[in-house]
C-alpha positions as CSV (number, residue, x, y, z in Angstrom):
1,X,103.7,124.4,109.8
2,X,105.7,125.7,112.7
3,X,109.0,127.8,112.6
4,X,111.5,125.5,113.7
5,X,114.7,123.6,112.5
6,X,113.2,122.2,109.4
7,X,111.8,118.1,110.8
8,X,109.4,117.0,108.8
9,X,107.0,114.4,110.1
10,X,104.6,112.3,108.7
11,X,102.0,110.6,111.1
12,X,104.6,111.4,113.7
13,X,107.5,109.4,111.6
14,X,110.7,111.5,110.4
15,X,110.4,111.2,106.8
16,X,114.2,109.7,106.5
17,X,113.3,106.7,108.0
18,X,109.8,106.5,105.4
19,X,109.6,103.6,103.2
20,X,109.1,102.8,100.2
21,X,112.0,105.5,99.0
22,X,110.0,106.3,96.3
23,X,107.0,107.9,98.2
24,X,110.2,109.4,100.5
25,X,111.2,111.3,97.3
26,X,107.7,112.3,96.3
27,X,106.8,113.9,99.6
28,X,110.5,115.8,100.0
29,X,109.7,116.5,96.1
30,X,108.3,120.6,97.2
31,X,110.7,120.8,99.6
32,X,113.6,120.5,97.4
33,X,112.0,122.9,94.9
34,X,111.5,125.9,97.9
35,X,114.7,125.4,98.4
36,X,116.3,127.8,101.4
37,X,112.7,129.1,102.1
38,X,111.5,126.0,103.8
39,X,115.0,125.1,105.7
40,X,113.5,127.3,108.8
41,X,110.0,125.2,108.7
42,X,109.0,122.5,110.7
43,X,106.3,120.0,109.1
44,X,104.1,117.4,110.2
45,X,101.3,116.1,108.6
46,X,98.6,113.5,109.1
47,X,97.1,111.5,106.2
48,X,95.3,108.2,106.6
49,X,93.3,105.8,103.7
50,X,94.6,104.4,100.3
51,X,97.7,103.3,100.0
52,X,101.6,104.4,100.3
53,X,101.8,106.2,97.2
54,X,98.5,107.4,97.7
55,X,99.1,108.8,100.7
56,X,102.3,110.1,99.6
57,X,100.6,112.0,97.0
58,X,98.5,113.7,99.6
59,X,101.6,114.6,101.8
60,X,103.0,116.0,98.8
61,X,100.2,118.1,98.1
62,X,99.7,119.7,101.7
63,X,103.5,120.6,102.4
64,X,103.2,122.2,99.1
65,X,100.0,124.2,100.0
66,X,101.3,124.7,103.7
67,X,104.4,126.4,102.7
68,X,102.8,128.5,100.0
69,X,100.2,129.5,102.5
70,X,102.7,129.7,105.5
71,X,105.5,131.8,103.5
72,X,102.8,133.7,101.6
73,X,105.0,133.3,98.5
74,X,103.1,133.9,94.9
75,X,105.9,133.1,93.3
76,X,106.1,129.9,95.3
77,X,102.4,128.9,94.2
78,X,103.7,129.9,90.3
79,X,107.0,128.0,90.4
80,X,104.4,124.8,92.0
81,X,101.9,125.4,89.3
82,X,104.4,125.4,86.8
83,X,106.4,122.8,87.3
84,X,103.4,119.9,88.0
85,X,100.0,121.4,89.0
86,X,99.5,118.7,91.4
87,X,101.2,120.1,94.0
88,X,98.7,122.8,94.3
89,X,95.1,121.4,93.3
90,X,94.8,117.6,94.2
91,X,93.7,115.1,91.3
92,X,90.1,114.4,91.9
93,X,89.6,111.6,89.7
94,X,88.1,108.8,91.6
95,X,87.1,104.8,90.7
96,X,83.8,104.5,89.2
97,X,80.9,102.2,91.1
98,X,80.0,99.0,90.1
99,X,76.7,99.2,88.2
100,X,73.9,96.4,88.8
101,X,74.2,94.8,85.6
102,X,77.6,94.0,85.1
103,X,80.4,92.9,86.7
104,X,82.6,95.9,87.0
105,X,82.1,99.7,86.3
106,X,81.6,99.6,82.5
107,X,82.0,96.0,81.6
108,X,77.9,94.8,80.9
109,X,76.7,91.2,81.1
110,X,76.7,89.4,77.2
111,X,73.7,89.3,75.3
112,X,73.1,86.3,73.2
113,X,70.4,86.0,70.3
114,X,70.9,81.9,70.4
């Protein structure tokens, strides 16, 4: 977050020219919600691994964090919270590891008794 003329950049790519539009949407999604606060902002952020909407979802999360931090806005954080808590605390949950005795995560190898 730098004071600027309000570019946002992600992995050094304007976010107009971002594709799929639907991870486009997702990462503008806090910025539409600060509303006039973040027009003075300029944005870039880095994210790498998974995949578009993945990463998207991680973009979305740090410009949300960045401008609550950089703006030092409590009501910013409460109107984030409030309106999908995912912009302020990431979702954790994760894929569970493939166990030794079956062929996926949970699913187990068939007993037979015949």
């Amino acid at each position: 977050m730098t004071k600027g003329s309000g570019v946002i950049r992600v992995n050094s790519r304007p976010v107009e020219i971002l594709e799929p539009e639907l991870a486009r949407l997702r990462i503008l999604e806090p910025l539409k919600l600060a509303g006039k606060k973040a027009e003075a902002v300029d944005i870039a952020v880095r994210v790498g691994g998974g995949g578009v909407m993945g990463q998207a979802a991680a973009a979305r999360t740090a410009i949300a964090r960045g401008l609550v931090q950089y703006l030092n806005d409590e009501d910013l954080e409460s109107l984030y919270r409030d309106y999908d808590r995912t912009l302020i605390v990431p979702d954790t949950r994760r894929k569970l590891p493939k166990n030794p005795l079956g062929r996926g995560a949970r699913k187990k190898r068939q007993k037979s008794y015949r």
